[in-house]
Structures are given as structure tokens and as C-alpha cells.
Backbone as numpy.savetxt, mean C-alpha at the origin, in Angstrom:
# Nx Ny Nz CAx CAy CAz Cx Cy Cz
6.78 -21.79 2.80 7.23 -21.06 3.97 6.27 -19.91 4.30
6.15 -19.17 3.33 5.47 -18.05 3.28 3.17 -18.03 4.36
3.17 -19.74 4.15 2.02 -20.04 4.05 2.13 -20.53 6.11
3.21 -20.12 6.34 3.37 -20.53 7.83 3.68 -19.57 8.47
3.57 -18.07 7.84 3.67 -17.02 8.48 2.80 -16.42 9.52
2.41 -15.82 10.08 1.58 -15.22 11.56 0.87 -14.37 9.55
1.68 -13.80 8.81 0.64 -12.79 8.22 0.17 -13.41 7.35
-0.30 -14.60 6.80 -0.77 -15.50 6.29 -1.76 -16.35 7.23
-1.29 -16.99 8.35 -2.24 -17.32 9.24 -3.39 -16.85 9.75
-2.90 -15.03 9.65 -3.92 -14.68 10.95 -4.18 -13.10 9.99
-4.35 -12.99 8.65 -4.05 -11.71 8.28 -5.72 -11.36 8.18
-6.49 -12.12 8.54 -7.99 -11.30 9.01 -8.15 -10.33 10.00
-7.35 -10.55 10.72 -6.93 -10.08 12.57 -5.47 -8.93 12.16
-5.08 -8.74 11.03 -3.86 -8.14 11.01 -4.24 -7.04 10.22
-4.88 -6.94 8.93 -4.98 -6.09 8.40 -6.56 -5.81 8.17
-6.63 -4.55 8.53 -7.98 -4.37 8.35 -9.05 -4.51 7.17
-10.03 -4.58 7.40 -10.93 -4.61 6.17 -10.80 -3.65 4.92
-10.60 -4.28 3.55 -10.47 -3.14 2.47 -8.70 -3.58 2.60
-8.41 -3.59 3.06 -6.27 -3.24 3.09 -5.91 -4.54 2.20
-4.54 -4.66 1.77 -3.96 -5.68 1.23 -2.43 -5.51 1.40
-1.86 -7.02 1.05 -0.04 -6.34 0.82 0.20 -6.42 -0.94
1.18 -5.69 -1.36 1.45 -6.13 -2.68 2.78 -6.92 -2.33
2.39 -7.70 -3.37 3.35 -9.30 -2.99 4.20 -9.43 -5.05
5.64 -10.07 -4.57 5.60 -10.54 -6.07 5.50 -11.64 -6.62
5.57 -12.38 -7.89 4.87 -13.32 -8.48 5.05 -14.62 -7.32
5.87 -14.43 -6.35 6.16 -16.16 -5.82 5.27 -16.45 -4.56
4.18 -15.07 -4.23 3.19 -15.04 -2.88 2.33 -16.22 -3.92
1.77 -16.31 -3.02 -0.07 -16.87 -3.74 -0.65 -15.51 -3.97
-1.88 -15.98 -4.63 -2.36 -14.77 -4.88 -3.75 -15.33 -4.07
-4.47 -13.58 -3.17 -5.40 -13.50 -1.69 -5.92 -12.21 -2.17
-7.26 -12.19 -1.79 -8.01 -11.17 -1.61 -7.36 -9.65 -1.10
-5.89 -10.75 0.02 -5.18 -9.92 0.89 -3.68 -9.34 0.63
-3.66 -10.48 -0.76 -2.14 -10.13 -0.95 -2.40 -10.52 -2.71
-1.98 -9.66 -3.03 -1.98 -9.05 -4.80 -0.66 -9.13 -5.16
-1.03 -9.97 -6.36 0.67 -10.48 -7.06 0.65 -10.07 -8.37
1.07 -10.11 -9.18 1.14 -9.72 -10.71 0.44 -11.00 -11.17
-0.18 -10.67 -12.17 -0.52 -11.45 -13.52 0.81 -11.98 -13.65
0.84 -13.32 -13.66 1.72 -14.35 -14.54 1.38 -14.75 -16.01
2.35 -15.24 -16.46 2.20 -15.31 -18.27 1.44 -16.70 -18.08
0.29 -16.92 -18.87 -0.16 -18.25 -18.77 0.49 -19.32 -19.78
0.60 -21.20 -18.98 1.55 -21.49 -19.98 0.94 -21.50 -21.70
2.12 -21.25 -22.22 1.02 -21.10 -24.14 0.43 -19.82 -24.08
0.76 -19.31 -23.86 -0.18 -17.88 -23.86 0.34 -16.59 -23.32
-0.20 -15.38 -23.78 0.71 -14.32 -23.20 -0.29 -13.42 -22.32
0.23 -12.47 -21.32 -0.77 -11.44 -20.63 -1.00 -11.05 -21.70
-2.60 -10.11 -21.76 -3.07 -9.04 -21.75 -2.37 -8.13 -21.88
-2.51 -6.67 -22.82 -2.17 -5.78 -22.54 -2.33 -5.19 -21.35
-3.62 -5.46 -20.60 -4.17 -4.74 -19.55 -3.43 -5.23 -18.17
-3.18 -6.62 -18.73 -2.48 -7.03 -17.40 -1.32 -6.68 -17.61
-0.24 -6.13 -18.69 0.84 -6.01 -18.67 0.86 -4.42 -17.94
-0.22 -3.56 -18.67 0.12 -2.57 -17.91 -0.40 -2.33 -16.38
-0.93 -3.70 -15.87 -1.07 -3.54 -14.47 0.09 -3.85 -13.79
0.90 -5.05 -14.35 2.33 -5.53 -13.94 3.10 -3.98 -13.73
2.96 -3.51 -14.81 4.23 -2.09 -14.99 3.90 -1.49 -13.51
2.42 -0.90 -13.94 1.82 0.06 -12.51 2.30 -0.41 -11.07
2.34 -1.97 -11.01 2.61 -2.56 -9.76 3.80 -2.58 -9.30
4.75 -2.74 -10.51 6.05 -2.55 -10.13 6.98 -1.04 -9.77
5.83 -0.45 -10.51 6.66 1.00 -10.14 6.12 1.50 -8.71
5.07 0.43 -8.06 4.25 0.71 -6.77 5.64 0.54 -5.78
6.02 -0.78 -6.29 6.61 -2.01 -5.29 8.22 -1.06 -5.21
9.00 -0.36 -6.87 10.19 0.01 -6.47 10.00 1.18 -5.42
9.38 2.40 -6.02 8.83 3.33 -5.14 8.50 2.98 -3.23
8.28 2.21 -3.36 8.03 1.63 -1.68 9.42 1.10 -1.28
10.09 0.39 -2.08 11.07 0.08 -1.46 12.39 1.02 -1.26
11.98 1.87 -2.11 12.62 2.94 -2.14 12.71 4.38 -0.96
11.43 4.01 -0.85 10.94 5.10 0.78 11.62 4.56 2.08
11.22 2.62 1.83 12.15 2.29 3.19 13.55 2.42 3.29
14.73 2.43 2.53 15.60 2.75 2.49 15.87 4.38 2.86
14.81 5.07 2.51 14.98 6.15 2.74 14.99 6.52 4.17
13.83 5.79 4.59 13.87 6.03 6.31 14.64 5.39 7.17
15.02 3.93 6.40 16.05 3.45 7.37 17.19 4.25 7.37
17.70 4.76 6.30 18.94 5.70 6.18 18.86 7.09 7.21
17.45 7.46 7.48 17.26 8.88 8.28 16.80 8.25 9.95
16.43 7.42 10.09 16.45 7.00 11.12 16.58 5.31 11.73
18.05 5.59 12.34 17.96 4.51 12.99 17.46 3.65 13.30
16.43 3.91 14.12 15.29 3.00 15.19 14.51 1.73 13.81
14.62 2.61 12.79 13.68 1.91 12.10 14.60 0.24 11.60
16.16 0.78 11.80 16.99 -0.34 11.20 17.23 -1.20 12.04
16.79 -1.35 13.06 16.69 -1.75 14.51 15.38 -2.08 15.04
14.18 -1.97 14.16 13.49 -2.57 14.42 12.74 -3.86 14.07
13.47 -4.81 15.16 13.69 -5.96 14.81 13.46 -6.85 15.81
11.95 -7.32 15.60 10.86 -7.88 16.74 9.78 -8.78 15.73
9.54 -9.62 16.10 8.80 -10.74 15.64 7.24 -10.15 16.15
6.29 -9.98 14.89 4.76 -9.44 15.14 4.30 -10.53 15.36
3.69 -11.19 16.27 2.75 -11.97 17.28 1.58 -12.01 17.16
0.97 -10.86 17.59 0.02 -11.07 17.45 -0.39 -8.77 16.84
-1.85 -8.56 16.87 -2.00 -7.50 16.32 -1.69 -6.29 17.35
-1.33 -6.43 18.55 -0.63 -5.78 19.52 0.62 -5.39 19.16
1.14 -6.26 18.66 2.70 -5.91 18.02 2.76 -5.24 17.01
1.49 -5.85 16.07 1.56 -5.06 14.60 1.53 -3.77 14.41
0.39 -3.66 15.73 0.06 -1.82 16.05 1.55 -0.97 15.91
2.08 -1.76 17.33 3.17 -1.30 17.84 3.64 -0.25 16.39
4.38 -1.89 16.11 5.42 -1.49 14.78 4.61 -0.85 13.69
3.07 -0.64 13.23 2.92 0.58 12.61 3.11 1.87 13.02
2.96 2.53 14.44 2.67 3.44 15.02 4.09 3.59 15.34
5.10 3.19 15.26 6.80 3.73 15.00 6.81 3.99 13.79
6.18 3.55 13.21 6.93 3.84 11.67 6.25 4.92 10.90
4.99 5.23 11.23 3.82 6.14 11.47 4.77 7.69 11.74
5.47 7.47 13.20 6.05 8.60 13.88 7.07 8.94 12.83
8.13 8.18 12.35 8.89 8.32 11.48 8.88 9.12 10.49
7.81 8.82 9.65 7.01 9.26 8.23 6.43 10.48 8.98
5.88 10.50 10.18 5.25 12.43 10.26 6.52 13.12 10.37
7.52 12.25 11.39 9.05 13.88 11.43 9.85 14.05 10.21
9.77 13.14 9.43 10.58 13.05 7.92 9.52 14.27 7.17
8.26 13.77 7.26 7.59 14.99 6.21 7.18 16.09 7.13
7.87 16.14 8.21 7.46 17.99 9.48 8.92 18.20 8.68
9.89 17.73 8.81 11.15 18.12 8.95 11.17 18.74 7.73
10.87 18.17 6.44 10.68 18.72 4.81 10.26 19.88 4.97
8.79 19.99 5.38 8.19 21.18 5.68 8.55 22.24 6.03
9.29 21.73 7.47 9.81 23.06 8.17 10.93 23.89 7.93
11.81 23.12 6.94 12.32 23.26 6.55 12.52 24.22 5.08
10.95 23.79 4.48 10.80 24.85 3.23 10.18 26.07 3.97
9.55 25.91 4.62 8.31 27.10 5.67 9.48 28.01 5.66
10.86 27.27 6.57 11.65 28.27 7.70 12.02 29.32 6.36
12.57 28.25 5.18 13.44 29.63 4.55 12.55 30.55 3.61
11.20 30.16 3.20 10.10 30.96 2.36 9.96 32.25 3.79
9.72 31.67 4.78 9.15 32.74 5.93 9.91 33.38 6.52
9.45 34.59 7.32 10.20 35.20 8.25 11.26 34.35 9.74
11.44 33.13 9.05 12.02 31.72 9.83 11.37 31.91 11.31
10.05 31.84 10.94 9.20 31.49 12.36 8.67 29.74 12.03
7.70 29.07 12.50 7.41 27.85 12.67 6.01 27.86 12.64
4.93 28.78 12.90 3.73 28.73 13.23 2.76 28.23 12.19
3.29 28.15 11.01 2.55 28.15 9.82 2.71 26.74 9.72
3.96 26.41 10.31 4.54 24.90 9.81 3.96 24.15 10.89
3.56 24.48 12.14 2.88 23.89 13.29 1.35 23.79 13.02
0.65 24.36 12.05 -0.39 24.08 12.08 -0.63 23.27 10.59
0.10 23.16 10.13 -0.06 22.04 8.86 0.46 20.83 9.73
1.63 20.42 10.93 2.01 19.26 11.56 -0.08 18.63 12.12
-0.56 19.99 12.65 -1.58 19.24 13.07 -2.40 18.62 12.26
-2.95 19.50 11.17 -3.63 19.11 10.15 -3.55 18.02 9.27
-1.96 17.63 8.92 -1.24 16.47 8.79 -1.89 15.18 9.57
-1.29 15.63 10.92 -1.90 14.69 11.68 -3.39 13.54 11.98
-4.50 15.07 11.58 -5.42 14.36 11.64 -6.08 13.61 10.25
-5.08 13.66 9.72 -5.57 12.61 8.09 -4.91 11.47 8.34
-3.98 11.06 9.14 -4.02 9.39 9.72 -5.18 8.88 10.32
-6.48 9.30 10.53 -7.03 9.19 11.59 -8.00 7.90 10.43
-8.13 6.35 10.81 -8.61 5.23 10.28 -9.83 5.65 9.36
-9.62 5.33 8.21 -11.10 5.97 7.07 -11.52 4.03 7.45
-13.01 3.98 7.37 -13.46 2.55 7.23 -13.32 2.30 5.71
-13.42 0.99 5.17 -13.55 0.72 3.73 -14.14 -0.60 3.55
-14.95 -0.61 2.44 -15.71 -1.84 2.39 -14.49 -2.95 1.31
-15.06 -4.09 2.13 -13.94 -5.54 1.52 -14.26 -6.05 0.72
-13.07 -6.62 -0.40 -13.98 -7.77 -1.23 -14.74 -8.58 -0.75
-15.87 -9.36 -1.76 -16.92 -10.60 -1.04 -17.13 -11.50 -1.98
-16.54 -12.29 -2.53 -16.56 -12.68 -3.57 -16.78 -12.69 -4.90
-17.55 -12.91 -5.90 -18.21 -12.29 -6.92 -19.35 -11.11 -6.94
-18.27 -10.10 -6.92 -19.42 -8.50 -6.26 -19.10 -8.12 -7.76
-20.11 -7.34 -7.65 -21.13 -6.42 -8.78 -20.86 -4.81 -8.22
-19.90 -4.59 -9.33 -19.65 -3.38 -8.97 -19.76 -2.48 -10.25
-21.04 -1.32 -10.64 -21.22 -0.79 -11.42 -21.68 -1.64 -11.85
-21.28 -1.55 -13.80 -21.65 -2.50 -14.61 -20.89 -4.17 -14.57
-19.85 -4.06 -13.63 -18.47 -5.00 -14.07 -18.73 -5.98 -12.75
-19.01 -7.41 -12.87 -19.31 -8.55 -12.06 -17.89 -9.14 -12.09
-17.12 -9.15 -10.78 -15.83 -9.68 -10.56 -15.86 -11.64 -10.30
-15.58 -12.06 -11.41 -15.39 -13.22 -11.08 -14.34 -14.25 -10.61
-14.34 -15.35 -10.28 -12.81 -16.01 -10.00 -12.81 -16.70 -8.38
-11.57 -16.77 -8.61 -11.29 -16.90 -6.64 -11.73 -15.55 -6.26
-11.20 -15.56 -5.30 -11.32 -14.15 -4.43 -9.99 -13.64 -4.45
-9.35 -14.13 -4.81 -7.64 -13.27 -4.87 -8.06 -12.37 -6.64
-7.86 -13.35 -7.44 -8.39 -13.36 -8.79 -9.17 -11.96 -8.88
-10.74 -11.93 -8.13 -11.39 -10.88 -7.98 -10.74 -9.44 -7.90
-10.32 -9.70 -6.49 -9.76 -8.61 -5.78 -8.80 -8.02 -7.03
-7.89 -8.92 -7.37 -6.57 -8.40 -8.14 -7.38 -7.80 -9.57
-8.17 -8.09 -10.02 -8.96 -7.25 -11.36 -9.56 -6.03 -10.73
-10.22 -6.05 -9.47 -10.81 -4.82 -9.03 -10.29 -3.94 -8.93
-8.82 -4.03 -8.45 -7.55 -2.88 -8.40 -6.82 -2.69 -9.64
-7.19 -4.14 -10.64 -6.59 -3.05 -11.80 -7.92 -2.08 -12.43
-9.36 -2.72 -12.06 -9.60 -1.40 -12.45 -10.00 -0.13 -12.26
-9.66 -0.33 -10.56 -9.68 0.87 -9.73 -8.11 1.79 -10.66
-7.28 1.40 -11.07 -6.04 1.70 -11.41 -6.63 2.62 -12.78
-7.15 1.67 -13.85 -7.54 2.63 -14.66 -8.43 3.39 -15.18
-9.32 3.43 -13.66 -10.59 4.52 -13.76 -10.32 5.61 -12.48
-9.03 5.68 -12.21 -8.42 6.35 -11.02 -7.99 8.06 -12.14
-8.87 8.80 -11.20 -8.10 10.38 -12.09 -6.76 10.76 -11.82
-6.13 9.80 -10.90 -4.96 10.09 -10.31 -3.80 9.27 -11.13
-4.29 8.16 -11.37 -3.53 7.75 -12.36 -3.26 8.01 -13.76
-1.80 7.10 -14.45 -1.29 7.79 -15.68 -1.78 6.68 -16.79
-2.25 5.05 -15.91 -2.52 4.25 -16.42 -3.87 3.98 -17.02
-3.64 3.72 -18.63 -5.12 3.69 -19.13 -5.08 2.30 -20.15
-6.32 2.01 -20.01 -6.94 0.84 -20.77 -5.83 0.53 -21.81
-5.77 -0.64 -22.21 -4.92 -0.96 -23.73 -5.54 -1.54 -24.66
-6.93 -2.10 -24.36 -7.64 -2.66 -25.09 -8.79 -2.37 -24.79
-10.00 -2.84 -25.30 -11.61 -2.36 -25.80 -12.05 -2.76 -24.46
């Protein structure tokens, strides 16, 4: 079913270069859509892949967890309920949901601003802008098949690739908590 979707069909044209979805074990696994390491038959993951599984899943609850959050604070979003077509639509429905996510995190804001401050707004109006202009599209370079990155040559399909490159963007990330399990 999944393989007759518009975002499967046409996800060259949908998501930009560098982007992906995280998918769980029952997607295929795409350059474009990243699934967990499955247990191979006779054989077990990796530590490394287990702790990429963990990392991914606490990606996947955390996200699903935000949408509930916004559908609960705003309506429109539970109601938005339109079939994406083509990348005209896709826009659309990012750029609502875009608006959403800036008044949810102005509203946080203004909200801590009003009662730290003399409950004026000005301070909180110029972080809304500043906010603002960090949506503004960063370019990013895409997987290409077996790329050479640093010392580490990504081999495989191209889903395969991709999905090792992000685990080890994951554990050479200073931002992350996730580290190597093995040599």
C-alpha cells in the first residue's frame, strides 16, 4: 500500500534534498525514509544498531507526542484533512503547521517574558522575529550512493547507506547522549 502513495511515488519532488521521513520497521527502507535495523534471521543487531533503534524511537515517541500536543491546542490542525497532490499542497500543509509551531512557541514565550518583565511585549516581539528568520530553507547536500565521508565509505543500497550515515551522524553529534557500544 504504502508503495502507492503520492509520498513514495513522487518523494524526489516532495521532500527536499538532504530531508527524510522516519518510518517504522514495516516502511521499506530509502535514502528517504529510515526504518530501524531489523534483527537478522539467526542473528542479533549490533549493539550500535540497538542503540540506534533506542535513539530512533525516542525520536518517533517525542514527535508523536508534539502532534498531539498541537492538535490538542489547535483545532485547524485536527481538521486538517486534505489529500497532498502534488508539492503545492505539501507547501500548503507545511506552512499551517509551520504557523502553528511559531504561536505555540510566541505564546510560551510571551508568556514567560510577560511575568519575568515589567508585562510589556517588546522583548518578546523581537525574539518572534528572530525566531522567525531561522525557518528560512538552509540547503543540504544528499546521499549519492557509496560516498566517502571522512575516513568512513558508506556502503549498501542507498537506504542501507543513508540509514548508517545518520547513525553516525547520531554518535559523533555533540548534541547527542548516544555513544558508540562497540570498537
Amino acid at each position: 500500500a504504502f508503495r502507492s502513495t503520492c509520498l513514495y511515488e513522487e518523494h524526489a519532488d516532495l521532500l527536499p534534498d538532504g530531508h527524510w521521513v522516519w518510518a517504522d520497521s514495516a516502511y521499506p527502507l530509502e535514502p528517504w525514509c529510515i526504518a530501524p535495523f531489523k534483527k537478522p534471521c539467526n542473528g542479533q543487531l549490533t549493539k550500535d544498531q540497538k542503540s540506534f533503534n533506542y535513539h530512533l524511537s525516542k525520536i518517533r515517541v517525542h514527535v508523536e507526542h508534539t502532534f498531539s500536543v498541537l492538535k490538542g491546542l489547535f483545532q485547524s490542525l485536527r481538521e486538517l484533512w486534505f489529500r497532498i497532490k502534488d508539492e503545492k499542497d505539501l507547501e500548503f500543509a507545511v506552512q499551517w503547521i509551520k504557523c502553528c509551531i511559531i504561536l505555540h512557541n510566541m505564546i510560551i514565550h510571551f508568556e514567560i517574558e510577560h511575568r519575568k518583565k515589567d508585562r510589556t511585549y517588546k522583548s518578546s516581539l523581537k525574539w518572534a522575529h528572530k525566531k522567525g528568520e531561522e525557518f528560512i530553507v538552509q540547503e543540504t547536500e544528499g546521499p549519492d550512493g557509496e560516498e566517502v565521508v571522512g575516513d568512513r565509505t558508506y556502503e549498501g543500497t542507498l537506504g542501507q547507506a543513508a540509514r548508517i550515515r545518520l547513525m553516525d551522524a547520531l554518535f559523533d553529534s555533540p548534541h547527542s547522549d548516544a555513544q558508540h557500544r562497540e570498537g
